[in-house]
Backbone as CSV, one residue per row, in Angstrom:
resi,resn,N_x,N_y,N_z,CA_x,CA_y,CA_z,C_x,C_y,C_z
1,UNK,119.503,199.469,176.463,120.787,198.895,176.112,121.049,197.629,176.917
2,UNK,120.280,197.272,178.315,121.143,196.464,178.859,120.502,195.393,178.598
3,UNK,118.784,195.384,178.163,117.814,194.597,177.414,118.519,193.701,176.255
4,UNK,119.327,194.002,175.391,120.098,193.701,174.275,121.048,193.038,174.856
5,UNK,121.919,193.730,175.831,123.290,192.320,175.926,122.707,191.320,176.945
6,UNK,121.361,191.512,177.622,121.218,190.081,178.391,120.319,189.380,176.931
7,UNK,119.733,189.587,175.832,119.515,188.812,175.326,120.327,188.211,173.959
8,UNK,121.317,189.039,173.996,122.979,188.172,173.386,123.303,187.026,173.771
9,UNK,123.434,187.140,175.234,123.726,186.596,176.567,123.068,185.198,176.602
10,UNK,121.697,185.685,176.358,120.379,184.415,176.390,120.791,183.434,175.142
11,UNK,120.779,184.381,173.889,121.248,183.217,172.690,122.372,182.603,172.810
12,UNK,123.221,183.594,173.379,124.656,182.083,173.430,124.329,181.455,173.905
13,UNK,123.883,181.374,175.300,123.452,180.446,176.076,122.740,179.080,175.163
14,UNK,121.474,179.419,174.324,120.885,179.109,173.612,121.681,177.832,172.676
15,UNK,122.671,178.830,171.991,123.488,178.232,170.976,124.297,177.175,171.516
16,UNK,125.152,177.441,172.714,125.759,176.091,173.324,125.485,175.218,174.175
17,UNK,123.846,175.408,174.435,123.148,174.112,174.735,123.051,173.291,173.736
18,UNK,122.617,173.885,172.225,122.735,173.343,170.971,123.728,172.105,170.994
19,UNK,124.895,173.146,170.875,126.419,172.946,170.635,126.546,171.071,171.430
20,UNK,126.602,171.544,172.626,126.578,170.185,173.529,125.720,169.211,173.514
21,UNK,124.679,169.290,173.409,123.580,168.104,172.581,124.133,167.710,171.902
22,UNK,124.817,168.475,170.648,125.459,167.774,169.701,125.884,166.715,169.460
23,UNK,127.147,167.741,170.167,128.187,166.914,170.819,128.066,165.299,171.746
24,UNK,127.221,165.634,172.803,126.877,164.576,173.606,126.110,163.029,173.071
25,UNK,125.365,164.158,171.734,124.141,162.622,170.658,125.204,161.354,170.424
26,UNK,126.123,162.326,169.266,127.234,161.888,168.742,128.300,161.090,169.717
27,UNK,128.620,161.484,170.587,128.962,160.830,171.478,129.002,159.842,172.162
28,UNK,126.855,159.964,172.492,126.926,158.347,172.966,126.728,157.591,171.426
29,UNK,125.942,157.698,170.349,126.304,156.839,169.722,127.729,156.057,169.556
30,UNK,128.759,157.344,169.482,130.095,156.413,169.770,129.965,155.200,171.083
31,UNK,129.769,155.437,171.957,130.055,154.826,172.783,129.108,153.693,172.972
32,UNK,128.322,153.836,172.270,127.438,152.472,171.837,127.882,151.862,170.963
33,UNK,128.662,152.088,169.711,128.987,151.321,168.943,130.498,150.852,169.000
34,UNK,131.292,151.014,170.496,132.631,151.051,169.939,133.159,150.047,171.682
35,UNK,132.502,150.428,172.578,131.973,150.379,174.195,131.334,149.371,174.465
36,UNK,130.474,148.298,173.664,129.765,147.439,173.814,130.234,146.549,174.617
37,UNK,129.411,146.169,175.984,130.188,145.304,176.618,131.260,145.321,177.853
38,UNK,131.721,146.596,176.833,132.757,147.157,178.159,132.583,148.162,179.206
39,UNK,133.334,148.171,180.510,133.032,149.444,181.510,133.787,150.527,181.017
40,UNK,133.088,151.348,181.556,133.099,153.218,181.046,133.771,153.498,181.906
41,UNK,134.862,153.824,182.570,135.410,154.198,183.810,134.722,154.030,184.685
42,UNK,134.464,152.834,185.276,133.311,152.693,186.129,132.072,152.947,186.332
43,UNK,131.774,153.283,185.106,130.415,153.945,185.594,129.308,153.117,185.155
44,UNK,129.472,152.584,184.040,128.654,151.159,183.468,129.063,150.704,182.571
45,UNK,128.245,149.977,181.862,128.173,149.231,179.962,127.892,150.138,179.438
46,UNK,129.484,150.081,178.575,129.507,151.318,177.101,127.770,151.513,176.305
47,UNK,127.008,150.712,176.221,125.996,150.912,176.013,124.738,151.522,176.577
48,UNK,125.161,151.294,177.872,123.957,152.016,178.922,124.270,153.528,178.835
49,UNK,125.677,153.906,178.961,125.720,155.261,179.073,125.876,155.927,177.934
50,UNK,126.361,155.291,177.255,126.084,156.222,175.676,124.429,156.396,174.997
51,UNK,123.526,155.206,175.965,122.288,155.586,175.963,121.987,157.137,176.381
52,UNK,122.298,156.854,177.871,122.418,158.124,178.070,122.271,159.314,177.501
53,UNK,123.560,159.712,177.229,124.182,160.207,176.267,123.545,160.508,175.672
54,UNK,122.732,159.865,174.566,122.306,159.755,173.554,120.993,160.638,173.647
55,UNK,120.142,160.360,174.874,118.314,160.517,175.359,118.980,162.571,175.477
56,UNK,119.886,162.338,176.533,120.368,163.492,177.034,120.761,164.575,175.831
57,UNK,121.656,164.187,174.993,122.206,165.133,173.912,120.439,165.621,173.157
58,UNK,119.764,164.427,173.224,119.244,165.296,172.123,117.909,166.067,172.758
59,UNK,117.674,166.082,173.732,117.058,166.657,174.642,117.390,167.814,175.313
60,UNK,119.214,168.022,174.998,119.350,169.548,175.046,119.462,170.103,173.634
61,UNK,120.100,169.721,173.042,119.946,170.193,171.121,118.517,170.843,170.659
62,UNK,117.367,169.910,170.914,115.766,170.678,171.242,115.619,171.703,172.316
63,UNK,115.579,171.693,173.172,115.553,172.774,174.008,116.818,174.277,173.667
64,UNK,117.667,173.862,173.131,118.554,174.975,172.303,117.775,175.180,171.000
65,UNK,117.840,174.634,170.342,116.831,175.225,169.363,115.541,175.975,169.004
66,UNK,114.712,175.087,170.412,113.664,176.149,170.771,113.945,177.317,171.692
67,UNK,114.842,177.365,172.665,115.486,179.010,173.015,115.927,179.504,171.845
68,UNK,116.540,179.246,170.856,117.100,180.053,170.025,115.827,180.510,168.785
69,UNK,115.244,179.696,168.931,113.694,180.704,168.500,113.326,181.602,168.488
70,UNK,112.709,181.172,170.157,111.801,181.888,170.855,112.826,183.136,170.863
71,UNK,114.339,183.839,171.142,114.372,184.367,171.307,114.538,185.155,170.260
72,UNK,115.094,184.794,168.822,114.687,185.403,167.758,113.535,185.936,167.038
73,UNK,112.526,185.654,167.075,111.030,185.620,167.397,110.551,186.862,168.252
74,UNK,111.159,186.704,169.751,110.759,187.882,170.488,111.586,189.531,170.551
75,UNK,112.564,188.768,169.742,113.362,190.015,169.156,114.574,190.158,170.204
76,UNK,114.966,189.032,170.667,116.125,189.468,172.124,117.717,189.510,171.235
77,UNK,117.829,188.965,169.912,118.857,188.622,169.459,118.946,189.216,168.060
């Protein structure tokens, strides 16, 4: 039984790494197309960090997708 809710546990996990990639892709594209030029709350050019953003979101969106595989696959979910 306790095999089952840590691998519930694992897919959410899974799912809202997804979730936030998403979120984050979408994101920096905004902030590349809207940011150009301008500072981000200090932090740089609307473009550099929505790069960011951008490398980052979808680099967790893949890695959620492949946890959410693998763990369907190995039967945790």
């Amino acid at each position: 039984m306790m095999a089952k809710k840590q691998g519930i546990g694992l897919a959410v996990v899974a799912f809202a790494l997804y979730i936030i990639g998403g979120v984050s892709t979408f994101g920096g594209l905004i902030l590349m197309g809207t940011m150009r030029g301008e500072n981000v709350m200090g932090w740089g050019d609307g473009t550099g960090i929505g790069s960011l953003f951008l490398a980052a979101g979808l680099c967790l969106s893949i890695v959620g997708v492949l946890l959410m595989r693998l763990f369907r696959n190995r039967g945790f979910a």
